[in-house]
N, CA, C and O atoms as CSV, one atom per row, in Angstrom:
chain,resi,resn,atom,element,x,y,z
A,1,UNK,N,N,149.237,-172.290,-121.482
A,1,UNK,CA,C,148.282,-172.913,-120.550
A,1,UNK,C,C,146.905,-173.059,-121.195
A,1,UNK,O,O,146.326,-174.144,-121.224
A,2,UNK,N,N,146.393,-171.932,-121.712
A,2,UNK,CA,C,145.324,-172.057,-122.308
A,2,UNK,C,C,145.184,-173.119,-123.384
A,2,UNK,O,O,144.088,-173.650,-123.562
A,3,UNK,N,N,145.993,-173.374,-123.937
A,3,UNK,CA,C,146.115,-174.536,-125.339
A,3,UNK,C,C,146.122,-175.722,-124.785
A,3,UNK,O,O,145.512,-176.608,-125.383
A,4,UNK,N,N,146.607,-175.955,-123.883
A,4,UNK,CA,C,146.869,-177.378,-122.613
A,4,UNK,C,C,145.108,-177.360,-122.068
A,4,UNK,O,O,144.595,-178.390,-121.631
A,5,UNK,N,N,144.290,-175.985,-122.183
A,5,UNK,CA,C,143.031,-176.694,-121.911
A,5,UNK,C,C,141.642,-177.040,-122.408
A,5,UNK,O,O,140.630,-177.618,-122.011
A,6,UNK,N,N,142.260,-176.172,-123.857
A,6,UNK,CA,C,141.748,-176.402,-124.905
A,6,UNK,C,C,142.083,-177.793,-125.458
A,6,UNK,O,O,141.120,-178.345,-125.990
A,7,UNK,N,N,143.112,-178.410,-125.452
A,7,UNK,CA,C,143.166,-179.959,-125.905
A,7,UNK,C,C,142.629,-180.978,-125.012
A,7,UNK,O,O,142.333,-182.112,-125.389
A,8,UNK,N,N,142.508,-180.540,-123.805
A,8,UNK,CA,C,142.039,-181.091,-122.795
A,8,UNK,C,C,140.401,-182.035,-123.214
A,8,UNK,O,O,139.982,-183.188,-123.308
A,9,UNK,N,N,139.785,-180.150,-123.403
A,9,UNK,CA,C,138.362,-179.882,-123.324
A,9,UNK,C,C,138.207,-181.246,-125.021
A,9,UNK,O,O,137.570,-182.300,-125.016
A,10,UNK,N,N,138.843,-180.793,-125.941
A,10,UNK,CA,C,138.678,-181.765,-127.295
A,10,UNK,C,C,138.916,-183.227,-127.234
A,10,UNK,O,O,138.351,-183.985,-128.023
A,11,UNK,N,N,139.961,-183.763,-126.067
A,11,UNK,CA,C,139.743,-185.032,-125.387
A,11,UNK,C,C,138.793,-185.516,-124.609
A,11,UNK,O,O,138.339,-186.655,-124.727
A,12,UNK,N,N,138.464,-184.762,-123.842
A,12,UNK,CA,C,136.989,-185.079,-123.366
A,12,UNK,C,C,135.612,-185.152,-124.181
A,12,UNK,O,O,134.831,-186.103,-124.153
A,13,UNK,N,N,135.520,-184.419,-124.633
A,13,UNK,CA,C,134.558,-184.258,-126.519
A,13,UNK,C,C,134.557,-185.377,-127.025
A,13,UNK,O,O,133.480,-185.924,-127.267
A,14,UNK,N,N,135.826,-186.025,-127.323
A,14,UNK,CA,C,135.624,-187.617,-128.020
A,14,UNK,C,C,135.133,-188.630,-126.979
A,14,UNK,O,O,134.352,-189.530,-127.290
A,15,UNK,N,N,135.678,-188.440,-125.547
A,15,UNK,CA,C,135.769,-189.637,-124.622
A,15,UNK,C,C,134.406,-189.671,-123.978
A,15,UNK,O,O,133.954,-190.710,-123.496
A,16,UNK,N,N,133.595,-188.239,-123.974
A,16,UNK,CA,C,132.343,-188.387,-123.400
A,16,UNK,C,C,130.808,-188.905,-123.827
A,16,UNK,O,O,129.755,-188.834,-123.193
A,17,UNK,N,N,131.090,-189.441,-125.120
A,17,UNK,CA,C,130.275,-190.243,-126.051
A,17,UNK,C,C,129.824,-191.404,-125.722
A,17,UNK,O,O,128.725,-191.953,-125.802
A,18,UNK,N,N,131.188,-191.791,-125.209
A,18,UNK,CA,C,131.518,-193.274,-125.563
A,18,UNK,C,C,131.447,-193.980,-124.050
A,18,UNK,O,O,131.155,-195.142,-123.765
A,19,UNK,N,N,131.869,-192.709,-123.057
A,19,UNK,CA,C,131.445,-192.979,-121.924
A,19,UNK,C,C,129.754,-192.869,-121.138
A,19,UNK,O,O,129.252,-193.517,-120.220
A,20,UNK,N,N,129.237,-191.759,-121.979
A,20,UNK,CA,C,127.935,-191.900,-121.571
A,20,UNK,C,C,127.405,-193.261,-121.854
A,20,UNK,O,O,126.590,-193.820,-121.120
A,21,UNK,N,N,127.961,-193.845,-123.093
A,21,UNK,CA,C,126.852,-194.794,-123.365
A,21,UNK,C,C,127.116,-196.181,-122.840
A,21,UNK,O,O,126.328,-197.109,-123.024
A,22,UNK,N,N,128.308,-196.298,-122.146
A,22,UNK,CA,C,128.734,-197.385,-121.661
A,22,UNK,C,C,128.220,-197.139,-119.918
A,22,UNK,O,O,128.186,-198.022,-119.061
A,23,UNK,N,N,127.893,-195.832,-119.757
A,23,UNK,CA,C,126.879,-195.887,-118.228
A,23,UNK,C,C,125.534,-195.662,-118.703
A,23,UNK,O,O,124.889,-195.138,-117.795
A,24,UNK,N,N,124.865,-195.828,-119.699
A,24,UNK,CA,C,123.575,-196.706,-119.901
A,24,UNK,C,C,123.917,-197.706,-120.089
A,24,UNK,O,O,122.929,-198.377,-119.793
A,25,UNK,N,N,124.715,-198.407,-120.414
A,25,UNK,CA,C,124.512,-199.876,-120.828
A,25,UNK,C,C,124.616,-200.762,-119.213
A,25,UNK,O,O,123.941,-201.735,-118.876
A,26,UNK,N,N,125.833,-199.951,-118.302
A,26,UNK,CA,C,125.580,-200.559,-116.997
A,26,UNK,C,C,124.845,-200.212,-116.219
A,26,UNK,O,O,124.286,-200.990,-115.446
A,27,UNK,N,N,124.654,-198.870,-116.232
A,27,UNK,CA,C,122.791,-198.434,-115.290
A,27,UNK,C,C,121.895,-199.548,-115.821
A,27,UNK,O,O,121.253,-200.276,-115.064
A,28,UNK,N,N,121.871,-199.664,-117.247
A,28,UNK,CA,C,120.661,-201.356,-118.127
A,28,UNK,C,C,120.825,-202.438,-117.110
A,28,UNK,O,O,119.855,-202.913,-116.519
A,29,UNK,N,N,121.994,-202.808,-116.920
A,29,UNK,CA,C,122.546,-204.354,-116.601
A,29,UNK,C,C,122.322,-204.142,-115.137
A,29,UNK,O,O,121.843,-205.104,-114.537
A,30,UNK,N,N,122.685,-202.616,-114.172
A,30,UNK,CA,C,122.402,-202.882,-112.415
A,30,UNK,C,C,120.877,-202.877,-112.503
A,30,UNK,O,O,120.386,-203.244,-111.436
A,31,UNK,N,N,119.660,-202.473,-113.763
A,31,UNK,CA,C,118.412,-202.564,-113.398
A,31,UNK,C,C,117.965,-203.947,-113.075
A,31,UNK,O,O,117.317,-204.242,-112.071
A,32,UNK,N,N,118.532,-205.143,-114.411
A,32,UNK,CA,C,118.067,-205.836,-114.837
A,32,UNK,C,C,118.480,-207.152,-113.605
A,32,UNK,O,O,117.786,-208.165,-113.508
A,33,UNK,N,N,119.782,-206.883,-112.690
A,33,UNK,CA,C,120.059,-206.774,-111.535
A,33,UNK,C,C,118.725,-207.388,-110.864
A,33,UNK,O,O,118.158,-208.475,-110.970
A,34,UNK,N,N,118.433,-206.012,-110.002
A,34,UNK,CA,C,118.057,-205.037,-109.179
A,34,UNK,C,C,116.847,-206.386,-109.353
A,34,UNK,O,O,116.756,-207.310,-108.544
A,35,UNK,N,N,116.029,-206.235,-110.533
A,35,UNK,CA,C,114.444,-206.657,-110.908
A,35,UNK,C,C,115.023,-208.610,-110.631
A,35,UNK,O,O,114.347,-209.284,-109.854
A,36,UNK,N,N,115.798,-209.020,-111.080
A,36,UNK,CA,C,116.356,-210.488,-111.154
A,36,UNK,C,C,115.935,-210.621,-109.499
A,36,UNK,O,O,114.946,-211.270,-109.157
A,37,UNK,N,N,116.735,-209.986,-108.614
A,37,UNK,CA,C,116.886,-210.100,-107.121
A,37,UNK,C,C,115.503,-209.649,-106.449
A,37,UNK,O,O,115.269,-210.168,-105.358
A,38,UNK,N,N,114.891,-209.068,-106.777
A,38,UNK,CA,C,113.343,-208.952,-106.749
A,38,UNK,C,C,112.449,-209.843,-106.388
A,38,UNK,O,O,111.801,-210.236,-105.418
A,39,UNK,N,N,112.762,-210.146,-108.238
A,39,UNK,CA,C,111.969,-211.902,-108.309
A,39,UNK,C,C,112.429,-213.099,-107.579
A,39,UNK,O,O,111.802,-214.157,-107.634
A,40,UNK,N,N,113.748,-212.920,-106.749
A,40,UNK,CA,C,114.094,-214.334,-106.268
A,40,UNK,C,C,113.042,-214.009,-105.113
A,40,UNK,O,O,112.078,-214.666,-104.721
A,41,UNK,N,N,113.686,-212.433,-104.583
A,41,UNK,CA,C,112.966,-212.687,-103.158
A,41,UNK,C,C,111.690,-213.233,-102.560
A,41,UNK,O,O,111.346,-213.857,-101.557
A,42,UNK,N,N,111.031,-212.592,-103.879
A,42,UNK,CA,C,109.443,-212.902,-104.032
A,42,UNK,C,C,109.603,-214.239,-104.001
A,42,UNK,O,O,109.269,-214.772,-102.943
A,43,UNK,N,N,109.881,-214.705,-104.575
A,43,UNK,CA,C,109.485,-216.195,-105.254
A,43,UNK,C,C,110.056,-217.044,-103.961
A,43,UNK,O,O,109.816,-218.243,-103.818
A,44,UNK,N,N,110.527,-216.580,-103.409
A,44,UNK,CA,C,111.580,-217.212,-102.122
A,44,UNK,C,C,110.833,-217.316,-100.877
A,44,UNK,O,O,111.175,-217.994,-99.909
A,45,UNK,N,N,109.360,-216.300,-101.010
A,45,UNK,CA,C,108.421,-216.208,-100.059
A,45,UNK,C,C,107.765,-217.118,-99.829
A,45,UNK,O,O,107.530,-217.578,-98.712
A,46,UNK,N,N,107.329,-217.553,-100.993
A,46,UNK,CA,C,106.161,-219.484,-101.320
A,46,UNK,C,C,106.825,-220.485,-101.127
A,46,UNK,O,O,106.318,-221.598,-101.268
C-alpha cells in the first residue's frame, strides 16, 4: 500500500508543474476576459 502511494505522490510531482502553469495561463485569459467585458460595458454607456 505504501508503494501504491509513494508512486502516486511521484505522479503528481511531474503533473503538478505543468498543471500549475496551464491555470496561470487561464486565470491570464479569464482576466483579459473579465477587462475586454469591462470595456464594452463602458463604452456601451456613450
Amino acid at each position: 500500500m505504501s508503494e501504491h502511494i509513494t508512486a502516486l505522490n511521484l505522479a503528481l510531482n511531474e503533473v503538478q508543474p505543468k498543471f500549475s502553469s496551464l491555470l496561470r495561463r487561464v486565470s491570464k485569459i479569464l482576466k483579459f476576459i473579465n477587462l475586454f467585458c469591462q470595456i464594452r460595458q463602458a463604452s456601451g454607456k456613450f
